[in-house]
MILUMNU-663791 format. One record per residue (C-alpha): residue number from 1; x, y, z. Coordinates in nm, 2 decimals. Example, Ala and Ser with C-alpha at 12.3 -4.5 7.8 and 13.67 -1.06 7.14 Angstrom:
BEGIN
{resi 1&u 1.23&v -0.45&w 0.78} $
{resi 2&u 1.37&v -0.11&w 0.71} $
***
This chain:
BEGIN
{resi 1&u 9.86&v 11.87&w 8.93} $
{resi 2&u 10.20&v 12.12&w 8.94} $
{resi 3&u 10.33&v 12.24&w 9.26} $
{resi 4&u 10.13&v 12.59&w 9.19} $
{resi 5&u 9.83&v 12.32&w 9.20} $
{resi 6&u 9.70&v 12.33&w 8.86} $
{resi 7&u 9.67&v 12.03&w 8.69} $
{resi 8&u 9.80&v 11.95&w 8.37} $
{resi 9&u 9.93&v 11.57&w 8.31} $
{resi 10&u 10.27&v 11.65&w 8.31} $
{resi 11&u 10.59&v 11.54&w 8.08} $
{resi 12&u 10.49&v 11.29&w 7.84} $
{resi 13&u 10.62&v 10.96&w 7.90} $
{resi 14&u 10.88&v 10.76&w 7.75} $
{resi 15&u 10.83&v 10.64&w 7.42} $
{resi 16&u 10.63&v 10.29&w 7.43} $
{resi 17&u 10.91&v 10.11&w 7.27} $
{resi 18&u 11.17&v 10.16&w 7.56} $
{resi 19&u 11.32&v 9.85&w 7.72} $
{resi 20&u 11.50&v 9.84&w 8.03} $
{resi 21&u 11.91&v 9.69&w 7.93} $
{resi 22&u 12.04&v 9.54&w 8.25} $
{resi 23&u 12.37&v 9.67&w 8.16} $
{resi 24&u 12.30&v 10.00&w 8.13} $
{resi 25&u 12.16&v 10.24&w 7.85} $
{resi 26&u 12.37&v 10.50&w 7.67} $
{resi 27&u 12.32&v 10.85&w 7.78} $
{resi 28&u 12.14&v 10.91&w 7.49} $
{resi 29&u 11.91&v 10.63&w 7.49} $
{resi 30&u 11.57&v 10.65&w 7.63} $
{resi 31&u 11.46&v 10.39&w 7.89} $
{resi 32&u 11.23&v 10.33&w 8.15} $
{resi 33&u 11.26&v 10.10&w 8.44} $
{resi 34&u 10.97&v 10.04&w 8.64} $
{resi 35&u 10.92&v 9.83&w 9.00} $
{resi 36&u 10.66&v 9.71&w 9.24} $
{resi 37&u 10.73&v 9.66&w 9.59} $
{resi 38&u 10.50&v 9.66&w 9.90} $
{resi 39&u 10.40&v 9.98&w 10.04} $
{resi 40&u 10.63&v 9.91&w 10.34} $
{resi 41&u 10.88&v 10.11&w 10.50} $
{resi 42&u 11.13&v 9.82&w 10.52} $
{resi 43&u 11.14&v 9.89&w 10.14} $
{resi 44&u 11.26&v 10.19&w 10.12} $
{resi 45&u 11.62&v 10.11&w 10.09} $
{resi 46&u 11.54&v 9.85&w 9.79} $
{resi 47&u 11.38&v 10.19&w 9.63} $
{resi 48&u 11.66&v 10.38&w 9.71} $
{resi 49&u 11.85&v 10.09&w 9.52} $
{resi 50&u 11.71&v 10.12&w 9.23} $
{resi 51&u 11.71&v 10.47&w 9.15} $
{resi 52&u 12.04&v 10.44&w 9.26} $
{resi 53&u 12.15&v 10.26&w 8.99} $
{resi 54&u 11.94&v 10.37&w 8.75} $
{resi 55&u 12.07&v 10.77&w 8.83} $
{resi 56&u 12.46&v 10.63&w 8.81} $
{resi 57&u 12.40&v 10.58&w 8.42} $
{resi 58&u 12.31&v 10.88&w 8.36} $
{resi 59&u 12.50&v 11.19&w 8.27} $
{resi 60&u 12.42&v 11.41&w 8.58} $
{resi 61&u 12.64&v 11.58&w 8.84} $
{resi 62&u 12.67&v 11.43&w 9.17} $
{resi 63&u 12.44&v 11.69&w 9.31} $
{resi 64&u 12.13&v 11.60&w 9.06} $
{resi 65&u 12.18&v 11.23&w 9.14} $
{resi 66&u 12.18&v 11.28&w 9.54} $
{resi 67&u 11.89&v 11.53&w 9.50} $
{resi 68&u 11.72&v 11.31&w 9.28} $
{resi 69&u 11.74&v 11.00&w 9.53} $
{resi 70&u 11.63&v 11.25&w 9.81} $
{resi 71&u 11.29&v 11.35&w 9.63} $
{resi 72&u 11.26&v 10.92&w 9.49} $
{resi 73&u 11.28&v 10.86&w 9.84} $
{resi 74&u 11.06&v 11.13&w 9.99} $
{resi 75&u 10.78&v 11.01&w 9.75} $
{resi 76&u 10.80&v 10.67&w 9.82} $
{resi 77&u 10.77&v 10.76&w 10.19} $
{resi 78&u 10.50&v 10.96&w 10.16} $
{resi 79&u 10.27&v 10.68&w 9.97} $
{resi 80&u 10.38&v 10.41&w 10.24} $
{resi 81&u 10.26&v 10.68&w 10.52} $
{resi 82&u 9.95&v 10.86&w 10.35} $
{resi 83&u 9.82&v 10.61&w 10.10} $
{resi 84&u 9.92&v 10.24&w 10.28} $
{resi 85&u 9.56&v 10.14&w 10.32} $
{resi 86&u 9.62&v 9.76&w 10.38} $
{resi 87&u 9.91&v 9.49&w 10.41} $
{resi 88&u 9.89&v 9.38&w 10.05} $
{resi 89&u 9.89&v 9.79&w 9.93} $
{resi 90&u 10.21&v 9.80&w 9.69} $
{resi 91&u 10.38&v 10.14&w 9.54} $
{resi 92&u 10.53&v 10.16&w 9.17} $
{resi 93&u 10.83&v 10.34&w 9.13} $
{resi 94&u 10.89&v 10.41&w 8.75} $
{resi 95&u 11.25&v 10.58&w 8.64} $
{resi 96&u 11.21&v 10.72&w 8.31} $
{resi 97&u 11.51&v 10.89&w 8.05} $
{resi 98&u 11.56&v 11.07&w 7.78} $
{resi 99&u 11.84&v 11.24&w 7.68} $
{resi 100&u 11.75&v 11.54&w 7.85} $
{resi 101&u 11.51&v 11.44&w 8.12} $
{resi 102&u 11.45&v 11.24&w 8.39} $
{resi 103&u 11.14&v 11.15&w 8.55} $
{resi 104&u 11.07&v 10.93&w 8.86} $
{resi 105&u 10.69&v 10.86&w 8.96} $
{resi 106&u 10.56&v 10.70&w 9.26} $
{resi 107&u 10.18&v 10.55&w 9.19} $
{resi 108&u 9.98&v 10.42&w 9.48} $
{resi 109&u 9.64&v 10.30&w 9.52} $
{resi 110&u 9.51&v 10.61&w 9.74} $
{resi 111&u 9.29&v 10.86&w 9.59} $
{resi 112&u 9.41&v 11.10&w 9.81} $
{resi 113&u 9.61&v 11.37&w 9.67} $
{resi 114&u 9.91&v 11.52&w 9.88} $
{resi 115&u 9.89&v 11.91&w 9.96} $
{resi 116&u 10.23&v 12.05&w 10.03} $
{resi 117&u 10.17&v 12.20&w 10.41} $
{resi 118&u 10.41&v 12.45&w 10.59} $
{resi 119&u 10.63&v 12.25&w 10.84} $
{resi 120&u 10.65&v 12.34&w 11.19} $
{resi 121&u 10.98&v 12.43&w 11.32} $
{resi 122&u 10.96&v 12.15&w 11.59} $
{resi 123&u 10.79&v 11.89&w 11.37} $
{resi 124&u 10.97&v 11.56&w 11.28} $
{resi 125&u 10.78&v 11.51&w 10.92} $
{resi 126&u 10.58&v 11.71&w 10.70} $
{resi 127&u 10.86&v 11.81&w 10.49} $
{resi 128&u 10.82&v 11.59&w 10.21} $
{resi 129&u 10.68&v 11.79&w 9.93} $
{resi 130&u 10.86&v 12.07&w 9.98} $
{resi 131&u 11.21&v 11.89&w 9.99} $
{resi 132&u 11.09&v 11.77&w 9.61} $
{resi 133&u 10.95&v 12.09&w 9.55} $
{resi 134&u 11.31&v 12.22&w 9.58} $
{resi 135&u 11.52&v 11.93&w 9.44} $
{resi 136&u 11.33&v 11.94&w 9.13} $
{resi 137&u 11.26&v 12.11&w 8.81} $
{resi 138&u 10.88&v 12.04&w 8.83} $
{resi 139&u 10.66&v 11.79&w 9.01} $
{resi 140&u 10.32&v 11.72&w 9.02} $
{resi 141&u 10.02&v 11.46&w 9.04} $
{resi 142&u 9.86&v 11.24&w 8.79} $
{resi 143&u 9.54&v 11.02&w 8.79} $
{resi 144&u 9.64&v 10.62&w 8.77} $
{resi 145&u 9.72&v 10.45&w 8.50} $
{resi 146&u 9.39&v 10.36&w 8.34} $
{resi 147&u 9.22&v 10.08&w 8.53} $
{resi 148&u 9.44&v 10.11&w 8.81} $
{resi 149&u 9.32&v 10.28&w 9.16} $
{resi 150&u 9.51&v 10.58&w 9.31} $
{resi 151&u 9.72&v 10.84&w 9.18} $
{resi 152&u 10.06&v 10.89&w 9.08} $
{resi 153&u 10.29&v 11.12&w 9.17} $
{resi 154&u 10.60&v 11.26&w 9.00} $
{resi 155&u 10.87&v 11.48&w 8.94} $
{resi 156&u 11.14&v 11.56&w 8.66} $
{resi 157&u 11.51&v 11.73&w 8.64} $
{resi 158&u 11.65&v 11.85&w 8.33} $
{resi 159&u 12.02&v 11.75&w 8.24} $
{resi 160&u 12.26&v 12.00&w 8.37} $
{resi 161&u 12.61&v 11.95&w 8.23} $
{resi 162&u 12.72&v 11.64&w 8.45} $
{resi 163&u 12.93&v 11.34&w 8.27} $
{resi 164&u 12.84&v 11.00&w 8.12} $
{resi 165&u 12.97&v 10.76&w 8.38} $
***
């Protein structure tokens, strides 16, 4: 499902072949680096580490790679608060590359699918989806992975000048 709330399954993903290279890929390499963790706020900053280092190989600008952690982080928060449905629930995060797009997707093992809802003014959450929304080129929802329970949820950015690191 887009952002406009009509479901289509998104950018394909990275070619089957794709290995994660500990020391880094080259910009024009595509990878794909994918992680488990428990759905658990005291994760979040491992999340945050990953992507982290995943985004400083690329050949973004500064802002694409902050924005980008933003919205990683803003999905990972939102399975841990709306799909957590037990202490052994875990949360995917999957970094994908190619040489001209990057994809992050958060799969949980809720059904439930996330609406975007207006914030109030004086809330302290319910921000989430719009803060992707806005830091991405597209985002949207998937089923699972076949066999697997939930959903997944994802966004991209296109490559926008930026240097290779």
């Amino acid at each position: 499902m887009t952002a406009s709330g009509a479901w289509r399954p998104g950018p394909p993903p990275a070619p089957a072949d794709t290995r994660h290279r500990p020391a880094g890929p080259a910009a024009d390499e595509p990878f794909r680096v994918r992680s488990t963790v428990p759905a658990d706020p005291s994760w979040a900053a491992a999340v945050r580490r990953l992507v982290t280092e995943q985004f400083a190989r690329l050949p973004l600008s500064a802002d694409q790679r902050d924005g980008a952690v933003l919205a990683a982080d803003e999905l990972f928060a939102n399975a841990v608060k709306h799909a957590r449905t037990g202490p052994d629930d875990t949360v995917t995060v999957t970094v994908e590359w190619s040489p001209h797009t990057l994809r992050v997707t958060v799969a949980d093992s809720s059904p439930v699918l996330p609406r975007p809802r207006p914030a109030d003014a004086d809330a302290e959450s319910g921000r989430g989806l719009a803060i992707v929304a806005a830091l991405a080129d597209d985002w949207g929802m998937a089923p699972p992975e076949p066999g697997r329970p939930g959903k997944r949820v994802w966004f991209t950015l296109r490559r926008r000048g930026g240097t290779a690191p």
